[in-house]
Structures are given as C-alpha cells and as structure tokens.
C-alpha positions in Angstrom: 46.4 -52.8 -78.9 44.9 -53.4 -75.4 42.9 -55.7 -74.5 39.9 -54.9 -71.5 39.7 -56.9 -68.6 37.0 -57.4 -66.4 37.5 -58.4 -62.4 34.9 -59.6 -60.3 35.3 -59.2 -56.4 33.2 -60.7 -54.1 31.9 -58.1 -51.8 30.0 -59.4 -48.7 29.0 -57.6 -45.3 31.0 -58.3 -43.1 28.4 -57.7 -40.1 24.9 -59.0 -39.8 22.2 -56.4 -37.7 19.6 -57.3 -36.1 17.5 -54.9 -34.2 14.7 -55.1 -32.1 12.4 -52.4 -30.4 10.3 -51.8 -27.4 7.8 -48.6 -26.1 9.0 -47.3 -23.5 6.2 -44.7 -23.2 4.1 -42.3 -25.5 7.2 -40.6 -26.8 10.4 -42.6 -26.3 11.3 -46.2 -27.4 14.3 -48.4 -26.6 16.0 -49.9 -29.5 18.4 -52.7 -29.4 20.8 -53.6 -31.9 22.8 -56.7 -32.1 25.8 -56.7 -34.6 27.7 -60.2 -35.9 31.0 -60.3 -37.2 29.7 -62.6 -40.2 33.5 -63.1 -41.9 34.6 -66.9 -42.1 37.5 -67.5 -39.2 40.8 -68.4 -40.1 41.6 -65.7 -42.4 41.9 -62.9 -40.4 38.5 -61.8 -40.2 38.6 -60.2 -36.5 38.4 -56.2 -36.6 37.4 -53.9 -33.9 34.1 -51.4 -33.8 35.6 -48.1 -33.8 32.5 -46.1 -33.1 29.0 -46.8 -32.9 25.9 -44.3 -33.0 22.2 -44.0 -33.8 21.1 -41.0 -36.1 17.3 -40.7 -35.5 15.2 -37.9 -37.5 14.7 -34.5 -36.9 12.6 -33.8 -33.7 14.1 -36.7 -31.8 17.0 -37.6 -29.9 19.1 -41.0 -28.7 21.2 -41.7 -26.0 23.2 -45.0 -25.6 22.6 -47.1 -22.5 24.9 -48.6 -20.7 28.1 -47.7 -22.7 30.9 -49.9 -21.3 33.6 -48.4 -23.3 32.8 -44.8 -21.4 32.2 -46.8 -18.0 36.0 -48.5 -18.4 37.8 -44.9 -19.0 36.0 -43.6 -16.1 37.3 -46.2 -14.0 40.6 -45.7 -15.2 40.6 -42.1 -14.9 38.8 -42.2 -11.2 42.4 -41.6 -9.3 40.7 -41.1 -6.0 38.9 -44.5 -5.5 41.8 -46.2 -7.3 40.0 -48.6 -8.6 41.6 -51.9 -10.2 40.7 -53.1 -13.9 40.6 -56.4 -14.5 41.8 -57.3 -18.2 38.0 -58.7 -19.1 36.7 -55.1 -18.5 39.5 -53.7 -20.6 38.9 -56.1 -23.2 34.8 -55.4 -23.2 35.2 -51.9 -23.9 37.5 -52.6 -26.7 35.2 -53.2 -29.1 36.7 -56.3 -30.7 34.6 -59.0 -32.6 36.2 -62.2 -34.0 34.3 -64.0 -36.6 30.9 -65.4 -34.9 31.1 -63.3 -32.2 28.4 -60.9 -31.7 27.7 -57.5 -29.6 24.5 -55.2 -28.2 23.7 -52.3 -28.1 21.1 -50.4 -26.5 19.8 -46.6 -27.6 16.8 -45.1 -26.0 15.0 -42.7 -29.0 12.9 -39.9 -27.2 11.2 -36.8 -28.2 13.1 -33.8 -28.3 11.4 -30.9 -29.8 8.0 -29.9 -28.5 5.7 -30.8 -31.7 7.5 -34.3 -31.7 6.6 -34.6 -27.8 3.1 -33.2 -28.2 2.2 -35.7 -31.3 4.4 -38.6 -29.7 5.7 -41.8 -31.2 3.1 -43.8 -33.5 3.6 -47.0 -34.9 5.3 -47.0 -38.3 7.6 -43.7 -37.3 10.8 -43.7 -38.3 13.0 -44.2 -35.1 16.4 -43.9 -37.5 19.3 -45.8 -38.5 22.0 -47.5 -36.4 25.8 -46.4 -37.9 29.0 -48.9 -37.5 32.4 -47.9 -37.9 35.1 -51.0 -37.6 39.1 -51.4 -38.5 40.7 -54.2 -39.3 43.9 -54.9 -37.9 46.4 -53.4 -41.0 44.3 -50.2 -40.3 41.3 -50.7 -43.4 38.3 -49.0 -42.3 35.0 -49.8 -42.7 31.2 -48.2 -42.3 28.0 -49.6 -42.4 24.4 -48.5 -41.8 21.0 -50.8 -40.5 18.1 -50.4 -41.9 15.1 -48.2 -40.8 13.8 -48.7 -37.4 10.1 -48.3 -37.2 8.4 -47.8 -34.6 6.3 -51.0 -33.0 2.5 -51.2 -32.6 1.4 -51.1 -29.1 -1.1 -53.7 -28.6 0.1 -57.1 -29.1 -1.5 -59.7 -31.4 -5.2 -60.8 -30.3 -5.2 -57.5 -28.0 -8.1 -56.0 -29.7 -10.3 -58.8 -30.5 -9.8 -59.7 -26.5 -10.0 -56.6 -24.8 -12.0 -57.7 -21.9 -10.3 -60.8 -20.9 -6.3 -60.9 -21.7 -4.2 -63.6 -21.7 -1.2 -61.8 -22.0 0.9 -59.1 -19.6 0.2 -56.1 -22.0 -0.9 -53.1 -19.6 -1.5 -49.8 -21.0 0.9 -47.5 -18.9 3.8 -46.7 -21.3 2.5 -49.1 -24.3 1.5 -45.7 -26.8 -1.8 -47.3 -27.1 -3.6 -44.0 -26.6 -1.1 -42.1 -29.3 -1.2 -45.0 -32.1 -4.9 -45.1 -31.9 -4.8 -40.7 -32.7 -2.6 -41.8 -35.2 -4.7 -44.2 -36.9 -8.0 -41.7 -37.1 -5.5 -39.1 -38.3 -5.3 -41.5 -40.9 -8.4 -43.1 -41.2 -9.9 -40.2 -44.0 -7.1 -40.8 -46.3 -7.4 -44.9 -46.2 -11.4 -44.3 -46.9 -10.6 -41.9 -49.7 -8.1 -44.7 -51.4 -11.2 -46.9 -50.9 -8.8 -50.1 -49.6 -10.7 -52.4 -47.6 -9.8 -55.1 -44.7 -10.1 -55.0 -41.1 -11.3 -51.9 -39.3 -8.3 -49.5 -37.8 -7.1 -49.2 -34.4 -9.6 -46.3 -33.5 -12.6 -47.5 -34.5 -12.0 -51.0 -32.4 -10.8 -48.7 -29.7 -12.2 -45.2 -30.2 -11.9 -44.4 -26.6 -9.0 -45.1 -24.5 -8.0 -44.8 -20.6 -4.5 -44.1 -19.7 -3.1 -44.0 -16.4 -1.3 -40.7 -15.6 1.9 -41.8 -13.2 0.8 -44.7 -11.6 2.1 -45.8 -8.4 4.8 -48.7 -8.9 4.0 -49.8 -5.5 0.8 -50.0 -3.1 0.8 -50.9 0.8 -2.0 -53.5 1.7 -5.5 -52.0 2.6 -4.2 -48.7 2.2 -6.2 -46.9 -0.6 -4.6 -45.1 -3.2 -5.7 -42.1 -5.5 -4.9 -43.0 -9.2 -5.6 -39.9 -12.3 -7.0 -41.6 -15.6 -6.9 -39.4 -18.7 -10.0 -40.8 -21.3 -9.3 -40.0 -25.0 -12.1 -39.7 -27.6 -10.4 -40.4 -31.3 -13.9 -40.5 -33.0 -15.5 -38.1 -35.2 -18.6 -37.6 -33.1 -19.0 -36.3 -29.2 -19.8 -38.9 -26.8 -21.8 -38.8 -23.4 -19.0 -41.2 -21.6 -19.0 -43.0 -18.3 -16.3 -44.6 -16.6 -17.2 -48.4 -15.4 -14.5 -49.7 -13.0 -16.3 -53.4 -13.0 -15.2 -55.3 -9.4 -15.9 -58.7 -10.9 -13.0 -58.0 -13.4 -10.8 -57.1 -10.7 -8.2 -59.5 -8.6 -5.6 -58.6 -5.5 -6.4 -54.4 -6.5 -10.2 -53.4 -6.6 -11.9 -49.8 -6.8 -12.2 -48.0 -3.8 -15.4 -46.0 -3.1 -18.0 -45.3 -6.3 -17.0 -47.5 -9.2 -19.1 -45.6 -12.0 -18.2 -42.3 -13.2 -20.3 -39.9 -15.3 -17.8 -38.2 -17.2 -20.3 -35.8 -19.2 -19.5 -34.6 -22.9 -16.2 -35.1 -24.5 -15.2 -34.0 -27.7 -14.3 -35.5 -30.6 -11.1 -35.8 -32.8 -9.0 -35.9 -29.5 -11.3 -34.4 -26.9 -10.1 -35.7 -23.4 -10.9 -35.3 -19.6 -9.3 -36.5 -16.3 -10.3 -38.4 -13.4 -9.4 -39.7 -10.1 -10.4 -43.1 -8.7 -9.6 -44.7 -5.5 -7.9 -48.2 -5.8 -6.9 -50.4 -2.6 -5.3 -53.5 -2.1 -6.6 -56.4 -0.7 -3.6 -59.0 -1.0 0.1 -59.1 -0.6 1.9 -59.7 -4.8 2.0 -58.3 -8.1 -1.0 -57.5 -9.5 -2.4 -55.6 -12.7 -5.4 -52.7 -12.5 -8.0 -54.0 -14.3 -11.7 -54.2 -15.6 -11.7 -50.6 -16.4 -14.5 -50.0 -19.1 -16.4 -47.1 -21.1 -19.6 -47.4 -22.1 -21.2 -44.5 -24.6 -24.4 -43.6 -22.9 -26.3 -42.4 -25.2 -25.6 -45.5 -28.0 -25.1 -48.5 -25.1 -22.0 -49.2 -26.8 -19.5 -50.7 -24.3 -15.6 -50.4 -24.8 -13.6 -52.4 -22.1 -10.2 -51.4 -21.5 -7.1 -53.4 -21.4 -5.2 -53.4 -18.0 -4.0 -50.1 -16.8 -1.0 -51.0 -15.1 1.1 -53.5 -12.9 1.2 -52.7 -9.1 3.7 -54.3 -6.5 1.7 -54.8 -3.3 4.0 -54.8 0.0 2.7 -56.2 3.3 3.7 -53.8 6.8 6.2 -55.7 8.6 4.4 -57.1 11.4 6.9 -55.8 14.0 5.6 -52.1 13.5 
C-alpha cells in the first residue's frame, strides 16, 4: 500500500509591472513599462531579461523606443568609427536585474491598418499586453505577461467642468480629445437603452470640438501665422456654428485679423469643416492658443474650447 502525499510550493512572481500610458496623438499612444525583480536577495535571485516585447491587437502596431541592447551591438559592430565601449554600456544592454533593481521600457502603440487609423484610439481600447522573458543563471527560463493596457482618457480631471478657464497644461493638439468624444456618442445609444444613470458623457459636455491641424511648434514675434482648425459635430442634430476666437481669453498669442467666424451648417454624427485663422505674437516665451469658443447660433448655447496648443515664441536677434 501507498500512501498519497501532497506538496505545497510557494509560487510567487518574481517581477512586479507597472505600466503607465500617455496620447501621443489621435491614433498612437506611448506606453511605458517598468519591471522589478521582486525576489528576496541573498539567495540567488538575480536573472537576466532575455527578451522583451509588446503584442498589441489586430489593427495596431508597437515599436520599442530607445532600445539600448540594439544601440550597444551597433556600436560594437560600427568598425569604421571604432568606437570604444565602456563596460557600463555593455552592462545596460545586458538585461540583468538583481533583486530590487528595476528597468523601463518604452513602446509607442500606433495605428496600422486603415480602419484602425480612420476610427483612431479611444479611451478604454485595448493597447495590448507587455511579454517578459528572463533566465536565471543555471539556465531556468521564465515568461511572464502584464495585464491589459487601456487606453487613457484625454481630458484630465476637472477638464470639462472648467473648460473656459484651465488651471492645468492640457492643450488639445495630440490629447485624442476630438476621437474619445466620437467614441462616447457612438456609445451613448446603447448606455440610454441600458437605462444607467450618472453624469452626462463626454459628447454631450463637449458635443463640438476644435482641433488644430499641424500647428506650428514655433512663432517669430509680430510675425502672423496661418493656423487650420478642423470643428467636429458629435451630436445628433445639425448645428448653425460660429467660431469665436475671444481676445480677452488670450495672452502672449492673440487672433490676427476677424476673430468671429461663421462656419454655416455642419452635420451631425461627425459632420466637420475646416478653417484658417491668423494668430501673431505679441511677446517673446511659451505660450498656449487659447480662448477659442463655439457658440450654436441658432440655440445661444456657447461651448468654449480648451487650449489648442503650446507655441514657442523666438525673438529676431537684434544684430540682423
């Protein structure tokens, strides 16, 4: 006769992930990942990371920046420059994490395919999962996945029950404001059908948004500037828009020429037009295009805009 036995191991992670994620536009995010070797020291509990990789969903793509393991074998392999390594750069791109010690990474997750590009990345998308790979130093392999990464909401907290007058350095250029809010009235029929209450979604604070289209980075002083604006409409109904570009609201980068803006009939459910305005600046520093608003002409209903973008203003040498 036998008798059974029953063993209990205690199994643990040896890595703890940490991830944090930033828009980087209406279609690509950046995604950082910080891993910690989590074992106890003095028992061996060093390995190395063997490989590391993000698998996003189908439709997107991610591409690791700033790879230093890559970076080192290029400058090994460079025999032209002959380039010297020093032992820290050797030991960097090693991938080698003793207990405590902790690494980043840094994946930017775009849009690949065209439907993912034309739709864009909403909050609450699926970004993917971060994959580790480690040995220890008798060869015993190891693999380990993060959890989902979800996309971030564009508007920070307070944005929307402030939009007129900000505290904070959110600015709409590159935030995904414009494609969470057509997101959330995709959306909105199937939360009314559920019948769950609470506070209003994203579109119906916001049902019309400004985005600038490639704003300048840069501005010379009391040179004017022409700056496109595309205006969404994520409501149900057509709306009899006009653009408001309020000087009062403005500081070091004001309107330029007519500062109201009929902008006629724009559909609904994602109707949009595109307009130019004519911004100049009046001081030197970095500033942020402001008091941009859109007021519904035929309700009165006003909808101010958060800032556009930030703007670097550079003063002409005075030797030219």
């Amino acid at each position: 006769k036998t008798l059974r036995k029953f063993y209990r191991f205690n199994v643990s992670s040896p890595l703890h992930i940490r991830e944090r994620t930033m828009r980087a536009g209406d279609a690509s995010c950046f995604v950082s990942i910080a891993v910690e070797n989590a074992t106890s020291p003095g028992n061996g509990g060093g390995f190395t990371i063997s490989s590391v990789e993000f698998l996003p969903p189908p439709g997107l793509v991610a591409e690791r920046v700033g790879e230093v393991g890559n970076a080192v074998l290029n400058k090994v392999n460079d025999t032209k420059e002959k380039k010297k390594i020093r032992a820290a750069e050797l030991f960097d791109g090693c991938g080698r994490l003793d207990p405590s010690e902790s690494f980043r990474y840094v994946f930017l997750v775009k849009a690949e395919s065209e439907d993912a590009t034309l739709r864009g990345i909403a909050c609450g998308d699926e970004l993917g999962k971060a994959i580790f790979t480690w040995r220890k130093a008798m060869g015993e392999a190891g693999r380990i996945a993060s959890t989902p990464v979800l996309c971030p909401p564009s508007h920070p907290p307070g944005l929307l029950e402030e939009t007129a007058a900000l505290g904070n350095k959110f600015v709409v250029h590159a935030s995904g404001l414009s494609v969470d809010a057509a997101a959330a009235a995709a959306n909105r029929s199937a939360s009314r059908s559920d019948g769950s209450g609470g506070s209003p979604s994203l579109d119906e604070l916001l049902p019309v948004t400004v985005e600038p289209i490639d704003p300048p980075t840069t501005m010379k002083l009391a040179v004017s500037q022409k700056v496109e604006l595309l205006i969404v409409n994520h409501s149900d109904n057509a709306m009899n828009l006009q653009l408001q570009m309020r000087l009062p609201q403005m500081s070091g980068v004001v309107i330029c020429g007519s500062s109201f803006k009929n902008l006629g009939e724009v559909p609904p459910s994602g109707g949009s037009c595109v307009v130019d305005v004519r911004l100049v600046a009046l001081v030197a520093g970095l500033f942020r295009a402001q008091g941009c608003c859109i007021v519904d002409l035929t309700s009165g209903r006003e909808m101010p805009q958060p800032p556009l973008f930030n703007v670097f203003v550079e003063k002409e040498d005075e030797q030219k």
